[in-house]
VMD Tcl script that draws the C-alpha trace (Angstrom):
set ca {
  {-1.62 -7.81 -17.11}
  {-3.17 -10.42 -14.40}
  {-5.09 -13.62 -15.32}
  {-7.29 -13.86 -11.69}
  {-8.89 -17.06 -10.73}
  {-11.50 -18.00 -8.02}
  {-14.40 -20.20 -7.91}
  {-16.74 -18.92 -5.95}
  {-15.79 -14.97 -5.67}
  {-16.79 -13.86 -1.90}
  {-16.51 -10.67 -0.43}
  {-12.32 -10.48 -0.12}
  {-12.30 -11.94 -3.58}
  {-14.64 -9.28 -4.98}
  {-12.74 -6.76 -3.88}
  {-8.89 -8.26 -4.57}
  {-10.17 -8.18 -8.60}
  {-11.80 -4.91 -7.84}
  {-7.67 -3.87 -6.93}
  {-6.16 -4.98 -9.28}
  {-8.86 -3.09 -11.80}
  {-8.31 -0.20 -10.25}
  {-5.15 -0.61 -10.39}
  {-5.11 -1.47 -14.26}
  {-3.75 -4.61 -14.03}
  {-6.65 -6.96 -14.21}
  {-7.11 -9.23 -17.30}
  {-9.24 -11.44 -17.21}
  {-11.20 -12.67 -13.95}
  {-11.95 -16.68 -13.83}
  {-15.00 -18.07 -11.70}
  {-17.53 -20.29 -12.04}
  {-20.45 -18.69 -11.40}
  {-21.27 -14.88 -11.32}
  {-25.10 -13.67 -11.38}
  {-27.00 -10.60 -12.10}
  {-29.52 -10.07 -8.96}
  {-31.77 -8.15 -11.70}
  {-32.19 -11.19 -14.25}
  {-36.17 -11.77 -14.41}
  {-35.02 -15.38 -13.66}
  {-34.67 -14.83 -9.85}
  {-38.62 -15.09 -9.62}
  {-38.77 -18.12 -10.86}
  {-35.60 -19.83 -8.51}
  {-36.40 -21.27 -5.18}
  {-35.46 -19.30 -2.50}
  {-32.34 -20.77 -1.11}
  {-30.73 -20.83 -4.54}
  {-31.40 -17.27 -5.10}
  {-30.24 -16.32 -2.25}
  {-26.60 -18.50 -3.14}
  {-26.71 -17.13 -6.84}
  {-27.22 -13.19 -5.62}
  {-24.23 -13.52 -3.21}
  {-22.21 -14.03 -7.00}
  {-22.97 -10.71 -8.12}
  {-20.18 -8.93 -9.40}
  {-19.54 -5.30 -9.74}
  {-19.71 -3.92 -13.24}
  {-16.74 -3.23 -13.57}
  {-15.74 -6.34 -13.86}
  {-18.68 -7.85 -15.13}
  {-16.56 -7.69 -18.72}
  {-13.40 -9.10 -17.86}
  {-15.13 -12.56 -16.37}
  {-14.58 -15.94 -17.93}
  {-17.05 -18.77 -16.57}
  {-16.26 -22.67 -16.01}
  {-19.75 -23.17 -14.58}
  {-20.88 -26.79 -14.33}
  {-19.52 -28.16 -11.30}
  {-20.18 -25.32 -9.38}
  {-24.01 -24.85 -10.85}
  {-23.97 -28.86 -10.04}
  {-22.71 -28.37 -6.07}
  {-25.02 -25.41 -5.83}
  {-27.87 -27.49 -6.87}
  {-26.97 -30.26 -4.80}
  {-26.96 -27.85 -2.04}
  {-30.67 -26.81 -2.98}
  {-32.19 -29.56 -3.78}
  {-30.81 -31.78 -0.39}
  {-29.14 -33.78 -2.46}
  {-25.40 -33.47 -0.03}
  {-24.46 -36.54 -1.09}
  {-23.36 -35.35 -4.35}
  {-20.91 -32.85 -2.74}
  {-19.23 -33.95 0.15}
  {-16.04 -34.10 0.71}
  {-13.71 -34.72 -1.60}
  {-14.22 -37.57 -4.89}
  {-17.82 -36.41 -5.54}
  {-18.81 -35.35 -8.61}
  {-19.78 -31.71 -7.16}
  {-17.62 -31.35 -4.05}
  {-15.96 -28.27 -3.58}
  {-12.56 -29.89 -4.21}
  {-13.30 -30.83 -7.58}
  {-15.00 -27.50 -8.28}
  {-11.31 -25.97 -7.47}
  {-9.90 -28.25 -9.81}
  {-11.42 -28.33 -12.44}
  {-11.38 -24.33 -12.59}
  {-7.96 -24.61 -12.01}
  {-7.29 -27.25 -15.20}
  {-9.37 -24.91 -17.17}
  {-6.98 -21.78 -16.03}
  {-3.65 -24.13 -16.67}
  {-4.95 -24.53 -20.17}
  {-5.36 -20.58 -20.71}
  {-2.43 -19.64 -19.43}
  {-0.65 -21.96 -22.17}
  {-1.67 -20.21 -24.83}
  {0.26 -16.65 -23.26}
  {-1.52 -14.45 -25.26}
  {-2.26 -10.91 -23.32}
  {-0.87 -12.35 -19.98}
  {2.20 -11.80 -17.87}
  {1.08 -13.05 -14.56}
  {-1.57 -15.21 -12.56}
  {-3.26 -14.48 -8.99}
  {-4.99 -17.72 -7.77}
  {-6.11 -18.87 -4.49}
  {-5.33 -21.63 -2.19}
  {-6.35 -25.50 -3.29}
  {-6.94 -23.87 -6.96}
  {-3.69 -23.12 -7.82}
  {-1.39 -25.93 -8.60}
  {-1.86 -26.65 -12.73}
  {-2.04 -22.39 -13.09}
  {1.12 -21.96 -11.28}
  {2.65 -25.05 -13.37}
  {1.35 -23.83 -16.66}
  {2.94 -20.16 -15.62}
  {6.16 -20.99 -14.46}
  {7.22 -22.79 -17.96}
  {5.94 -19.69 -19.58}
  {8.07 -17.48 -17.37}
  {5.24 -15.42 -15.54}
  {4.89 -14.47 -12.19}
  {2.56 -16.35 -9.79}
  {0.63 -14.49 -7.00}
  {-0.80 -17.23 -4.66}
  {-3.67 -15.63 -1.93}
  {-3.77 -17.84 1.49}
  {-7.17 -17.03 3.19}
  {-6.42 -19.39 5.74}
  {-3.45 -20.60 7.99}
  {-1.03 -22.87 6.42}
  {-2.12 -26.58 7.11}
  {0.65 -27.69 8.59}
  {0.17 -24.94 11.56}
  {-3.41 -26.18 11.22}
  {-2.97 -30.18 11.83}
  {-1.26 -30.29 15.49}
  {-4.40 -28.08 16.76}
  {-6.91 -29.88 15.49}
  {-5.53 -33.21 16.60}
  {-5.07 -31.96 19.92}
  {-8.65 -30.96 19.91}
  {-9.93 -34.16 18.52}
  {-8.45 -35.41 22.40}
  {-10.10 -32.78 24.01}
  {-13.30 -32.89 22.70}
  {-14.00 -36.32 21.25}
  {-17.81 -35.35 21.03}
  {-16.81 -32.56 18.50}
  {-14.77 -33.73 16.10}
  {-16.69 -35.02 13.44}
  {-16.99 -30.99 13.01}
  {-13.49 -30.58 12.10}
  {-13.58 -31.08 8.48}
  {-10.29 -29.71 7.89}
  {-8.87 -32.94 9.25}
  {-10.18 -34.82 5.33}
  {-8.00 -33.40 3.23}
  {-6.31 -36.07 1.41}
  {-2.24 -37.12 1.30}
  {-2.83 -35.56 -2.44}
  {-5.18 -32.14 -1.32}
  {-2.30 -31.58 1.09}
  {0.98 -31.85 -0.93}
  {-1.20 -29.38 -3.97}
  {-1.05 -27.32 -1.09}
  {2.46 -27.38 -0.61}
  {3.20 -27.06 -4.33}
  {1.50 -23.93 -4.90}
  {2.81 -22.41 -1.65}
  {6.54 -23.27 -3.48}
  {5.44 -22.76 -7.01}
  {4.63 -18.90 -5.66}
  {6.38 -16.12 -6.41}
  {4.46 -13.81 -3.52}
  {2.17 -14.38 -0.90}
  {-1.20 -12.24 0.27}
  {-2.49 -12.76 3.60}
  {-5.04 -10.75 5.36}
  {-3.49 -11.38 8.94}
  {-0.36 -11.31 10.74}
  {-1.52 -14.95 12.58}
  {-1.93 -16.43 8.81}
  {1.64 -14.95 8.19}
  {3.15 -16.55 11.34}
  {1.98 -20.31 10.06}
  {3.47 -19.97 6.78}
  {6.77 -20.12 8.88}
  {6.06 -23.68 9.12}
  {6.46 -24.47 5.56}
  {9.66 -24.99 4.36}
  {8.93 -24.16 0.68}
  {7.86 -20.56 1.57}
  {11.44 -19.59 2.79}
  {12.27 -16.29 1.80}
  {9.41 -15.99 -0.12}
  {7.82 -12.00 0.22}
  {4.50 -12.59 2.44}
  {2.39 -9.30 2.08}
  {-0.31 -8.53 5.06}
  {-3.14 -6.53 3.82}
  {-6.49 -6.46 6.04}
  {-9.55 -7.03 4.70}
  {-12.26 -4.10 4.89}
  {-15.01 -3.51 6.85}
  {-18.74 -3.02 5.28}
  {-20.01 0.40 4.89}
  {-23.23 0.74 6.53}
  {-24.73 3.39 8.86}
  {-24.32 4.47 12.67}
  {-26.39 1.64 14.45}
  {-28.31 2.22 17.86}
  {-25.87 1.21 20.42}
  {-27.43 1.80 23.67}
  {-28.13 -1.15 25.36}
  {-31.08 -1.28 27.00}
  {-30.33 -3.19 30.14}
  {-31.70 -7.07 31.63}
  {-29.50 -9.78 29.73}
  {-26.39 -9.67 27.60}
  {-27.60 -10.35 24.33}
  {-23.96 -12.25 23.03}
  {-23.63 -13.45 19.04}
  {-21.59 -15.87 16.92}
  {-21.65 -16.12 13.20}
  {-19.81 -18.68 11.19}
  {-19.48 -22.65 10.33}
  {-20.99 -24.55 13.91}
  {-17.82 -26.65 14.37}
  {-15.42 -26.74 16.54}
  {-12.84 -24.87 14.59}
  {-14.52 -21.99 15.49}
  {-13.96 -23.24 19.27}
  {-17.44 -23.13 19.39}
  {-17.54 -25.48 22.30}
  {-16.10 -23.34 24.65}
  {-18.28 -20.09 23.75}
  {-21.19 -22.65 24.91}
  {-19.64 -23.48 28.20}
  {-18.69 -19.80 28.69}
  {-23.01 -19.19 28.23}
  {-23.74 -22.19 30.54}
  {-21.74 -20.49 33.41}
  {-23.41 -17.58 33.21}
  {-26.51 -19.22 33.03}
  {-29.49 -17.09 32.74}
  {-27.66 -13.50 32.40}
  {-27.01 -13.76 28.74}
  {-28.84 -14.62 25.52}
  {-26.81 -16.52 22.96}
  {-27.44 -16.68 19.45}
  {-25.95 -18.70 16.90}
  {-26.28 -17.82 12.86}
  {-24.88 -20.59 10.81}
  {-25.10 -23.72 9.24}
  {-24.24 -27.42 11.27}
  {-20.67 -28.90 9.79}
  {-22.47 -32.08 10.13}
  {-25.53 -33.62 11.91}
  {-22.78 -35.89 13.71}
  {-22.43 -33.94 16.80}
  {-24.97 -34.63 20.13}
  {-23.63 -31.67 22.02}
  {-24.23 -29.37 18.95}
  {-27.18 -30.62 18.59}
  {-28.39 -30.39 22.16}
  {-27.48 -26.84 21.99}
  {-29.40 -25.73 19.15}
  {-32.42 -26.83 21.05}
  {-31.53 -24.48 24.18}
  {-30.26 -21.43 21.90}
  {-31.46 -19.22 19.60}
  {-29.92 -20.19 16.17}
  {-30.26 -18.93 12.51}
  {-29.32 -21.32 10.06}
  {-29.08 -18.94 7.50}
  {-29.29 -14.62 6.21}
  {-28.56 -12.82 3.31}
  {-25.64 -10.04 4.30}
  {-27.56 -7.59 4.89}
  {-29.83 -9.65 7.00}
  {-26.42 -10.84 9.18}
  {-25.19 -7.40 10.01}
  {-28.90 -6.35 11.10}
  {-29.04 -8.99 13.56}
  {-25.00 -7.84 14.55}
  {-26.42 -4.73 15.34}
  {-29.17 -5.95 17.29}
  {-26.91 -7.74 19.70}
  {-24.16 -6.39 22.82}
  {-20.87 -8.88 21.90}
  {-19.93 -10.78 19.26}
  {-17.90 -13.86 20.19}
  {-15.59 -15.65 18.16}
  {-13.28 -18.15 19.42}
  {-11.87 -19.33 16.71}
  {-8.94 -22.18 17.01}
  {-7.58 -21.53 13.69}
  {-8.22 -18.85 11.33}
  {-7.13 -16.75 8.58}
  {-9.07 -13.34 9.58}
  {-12.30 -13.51 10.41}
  {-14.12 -11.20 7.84}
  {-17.15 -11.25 10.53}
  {-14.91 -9.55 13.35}
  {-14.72 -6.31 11.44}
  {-18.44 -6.56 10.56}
  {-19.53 -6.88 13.57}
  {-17.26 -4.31 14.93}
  {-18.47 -1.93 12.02}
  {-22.55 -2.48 13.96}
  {-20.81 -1.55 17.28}
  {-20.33 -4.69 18.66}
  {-16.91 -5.29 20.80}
  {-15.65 -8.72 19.81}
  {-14.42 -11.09 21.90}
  {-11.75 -13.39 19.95}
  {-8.58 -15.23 20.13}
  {-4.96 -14.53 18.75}
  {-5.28 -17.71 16.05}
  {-7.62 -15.02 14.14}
  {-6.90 -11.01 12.88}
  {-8.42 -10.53 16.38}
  {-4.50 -8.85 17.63}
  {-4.25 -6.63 14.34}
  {-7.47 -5.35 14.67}
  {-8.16 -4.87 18.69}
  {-7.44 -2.74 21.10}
  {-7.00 -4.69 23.87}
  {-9.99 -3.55 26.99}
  {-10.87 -0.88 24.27}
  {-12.89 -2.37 21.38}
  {-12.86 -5.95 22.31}
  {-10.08 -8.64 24.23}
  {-7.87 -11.38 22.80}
  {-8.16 -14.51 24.61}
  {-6.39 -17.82 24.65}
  {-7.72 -20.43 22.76}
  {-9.75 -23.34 24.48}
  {-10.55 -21.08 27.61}
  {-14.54 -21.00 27.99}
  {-12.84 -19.29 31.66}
  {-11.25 -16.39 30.16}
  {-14.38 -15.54 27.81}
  {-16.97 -15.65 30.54}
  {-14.89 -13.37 32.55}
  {-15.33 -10.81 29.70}
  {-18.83 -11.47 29.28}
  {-19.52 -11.06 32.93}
  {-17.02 -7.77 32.92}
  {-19.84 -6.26 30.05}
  {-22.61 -7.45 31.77}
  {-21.69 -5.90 34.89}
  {-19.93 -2.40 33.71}
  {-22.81 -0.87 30.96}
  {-20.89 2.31 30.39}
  {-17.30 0.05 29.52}
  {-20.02 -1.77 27.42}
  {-21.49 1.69 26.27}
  {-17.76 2.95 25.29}
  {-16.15 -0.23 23.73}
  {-19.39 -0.31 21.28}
  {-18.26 3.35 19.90}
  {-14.37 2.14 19.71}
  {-15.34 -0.91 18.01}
  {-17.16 1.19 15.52}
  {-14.39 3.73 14.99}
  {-11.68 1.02 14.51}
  {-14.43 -0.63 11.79}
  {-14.27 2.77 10.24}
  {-10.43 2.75 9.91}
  {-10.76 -0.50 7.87}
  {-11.90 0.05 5.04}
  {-12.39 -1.75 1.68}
  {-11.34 1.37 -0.08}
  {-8.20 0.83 2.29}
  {-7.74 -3.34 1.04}
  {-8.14 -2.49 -2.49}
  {-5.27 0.72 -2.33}
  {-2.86 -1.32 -0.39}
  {-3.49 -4.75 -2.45}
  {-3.33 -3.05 -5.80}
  {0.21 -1.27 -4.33}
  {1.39 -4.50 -3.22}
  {0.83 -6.39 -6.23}
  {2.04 -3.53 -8.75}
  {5.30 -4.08 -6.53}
  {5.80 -7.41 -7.16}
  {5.55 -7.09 -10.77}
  {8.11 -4.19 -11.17}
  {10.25 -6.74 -9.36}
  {9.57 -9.69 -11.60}
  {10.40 -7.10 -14.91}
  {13.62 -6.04 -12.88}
  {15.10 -9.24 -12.42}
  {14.10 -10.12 -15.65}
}
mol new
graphics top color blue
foreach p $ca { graphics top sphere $p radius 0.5 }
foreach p [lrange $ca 0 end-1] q [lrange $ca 1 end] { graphics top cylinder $p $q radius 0.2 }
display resetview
């Protein structure tokens, strides 16, 4: 049986405990924070914390396997609502996310010393290190899930962007990890017994790490929503073009802008997402000129996918892209680079097109190709659909659960 930790349990994490449930091989499930959308208390929550606590809702299912470390989560989601950031930025705060991974981690490291009922844990990057510690004296397996590239892949890219685009790099956050964030995340990388990835780019990056030699690295996809057929005739005048996800620039978010601004008045951008920082002019400036959403509820996002043509998403440096498949699944063909799961998931000219990073060039030349060709438009909208349809979460939870069963058989055999 599986100890499984995560702090804040998104949609891939939902559905990894979900796996190994079905799979009969789920424990206990460690967060911080899970809610019940039906608890009389919503009424009486401002708005933008209900809408943070309802994205916790867990299925039921698991609703009686879950162990909570709450307070510095509730704290960081507080600080969130009340405007109070300075409480949980980066790093050394009381409530930053950092310490919210830690300390569920500590609290894991002290359960899995006790043994009892437990023959393996499956944590998560940056909240793995003490579990994986605590584990390996006991003799049990350790499962370590990468959402996102390896760092050291990461780094070179975002310096060389920092030199590119000066104005934009108080976005990339990734850059403030500490000396002492970054070798944790080279311990639990070599501390790990198997790796889960959810893209064949992540997989590539891990090649970088030295400690992950010979290691078994497991690509599974994440799934696509289930929703209904949208309306995917497009109705003619502009190209109505979409990005969802952090505004910063390791999204490449800079050069979807440029790739609007030489188009000019043919397409409508909009943005849906919250500002990295306020420290960015040309961010900013664009905000103004744009249609942007700070913020939607799930349901709310993939209405607004399906009210667009394209979804862009040039991403620098990525470890899928959960919101390429969504919008795929409203009919939407995606426009996106090979650092994402862009190049397992798209037919190239068919239900979207892979281009380089850093080129606003190549992804106005695909805009303009849409804009001007309505029935390639018309006909990538129902491929991107079908190859939505393909991916399923059904799918992620069969092939996880497989995968994971696997690597146990092969811990009891070589035992």
């Amino acid at each position: 049986m599986i100890l499984f930790s995560h702090p804040t349990g998104n949609a891939n994490v939902r559905h990894a405990a979900q796996a190994l449930e079905e799979a009969g091989l789920l424990a206990e499930f460690w967060t911080c924070v899970s809610w019940n959308p039906q608890s009389p208390i919503n009424r009486f929550l401002p708005k933008n914390l209900r809408n943070q606590l309802c994205r916790r809702a867990l299925p039921d299912s698991l609703r009686g396997k879950v162990k909570h470390v709450p307070w510095r989560e509730a704290g960081r989601m507080l600080a969130s609502a009340w405007g109070l950031p300075s409480l949980s930025r980066h790093e050394g705060k009381l409530f930053s996310i950092d310490a919210v991974y830690r300390s569920l981690d500590r609290n894991v490291a002290r359960r899995v010393a006790r043994g009892k009922g437990i023959a393996a844990v499956y944590c998560y990057e940056d909240g793995a290190s003490q579990a994986f510690a605590a584990a390996k004296a006991r003799g049990m397996k350790c499962l370590y899930d990468l959402p996102i590239g390896y760092w050291r892949a990461a780094h070179p890219i975002y310096e060389e962007e920092m030199e590119r685009e000066p104005q934009w790099a108080a976005t990339l956050t990734g850059t403030l990890d500490s000396a002492e964030k970054l070798a944790r995340k080279d311990e639990e990388l070599s501390l790990a017994d198997a790796v889960f990835v959810a893209s064949s780019f992540t997989k590539k990056t891990i090649e970088r790490a030295p400690c992950a030699k010979n290691k078994p690295v497991h690509v599974i996809p994440y799934g696509s929503p289930f929703t209904p057929p949208p309306a995917m005739a497009r109705t003619g005048g502009k190209l109505k073009v979409l990005f969802v996800g952090g505004l910063g620039q390791r999204k490449g978010l800079s050069y979807l802008l440029k790739a609007v601004d030489l188009l000019g008045s043919q397409v409508e951008l909009t943005l849906v997402g919250n500002k990295t920082t306020n420290d960015c002019a040309p961010l900013n400036e664009a905000l103004r000129r744009h249609r942007w959403i700070p913020t939607l509820p799930h349901s709310e996002v993939l209405r607004e996918m399906s009210r667009n043509d394209v979804f862009v998403f040039p991403s620098l440096f990525e470890g899928f892209g959960l919101v390429i498949l969504e919008a795929m699944s409203q009919g939407l063909p995606v426009i996106t680079t090979e650092n994402t799961a862009g190049p397992d998931l798209i037919q190239e000219g068919e239900s979207g097109f892979i281009v380089p990073i850093r080129s606003a060039q190549a992804i106005a030349e695909k805009l303009d190709l849409l804009l001007r060709d309505s029935r390639l438009l018309s006909a990538m909208k129902t491929a991107a659909r079908e190859t939505a349809l393909r991916h399923t979460w059904g799918q992620y939870r069969a092939r996880l659960g497989e995968a994971v069963l696997a690597e146990m058989q092969r811990g009891a055999e070589q035992q």
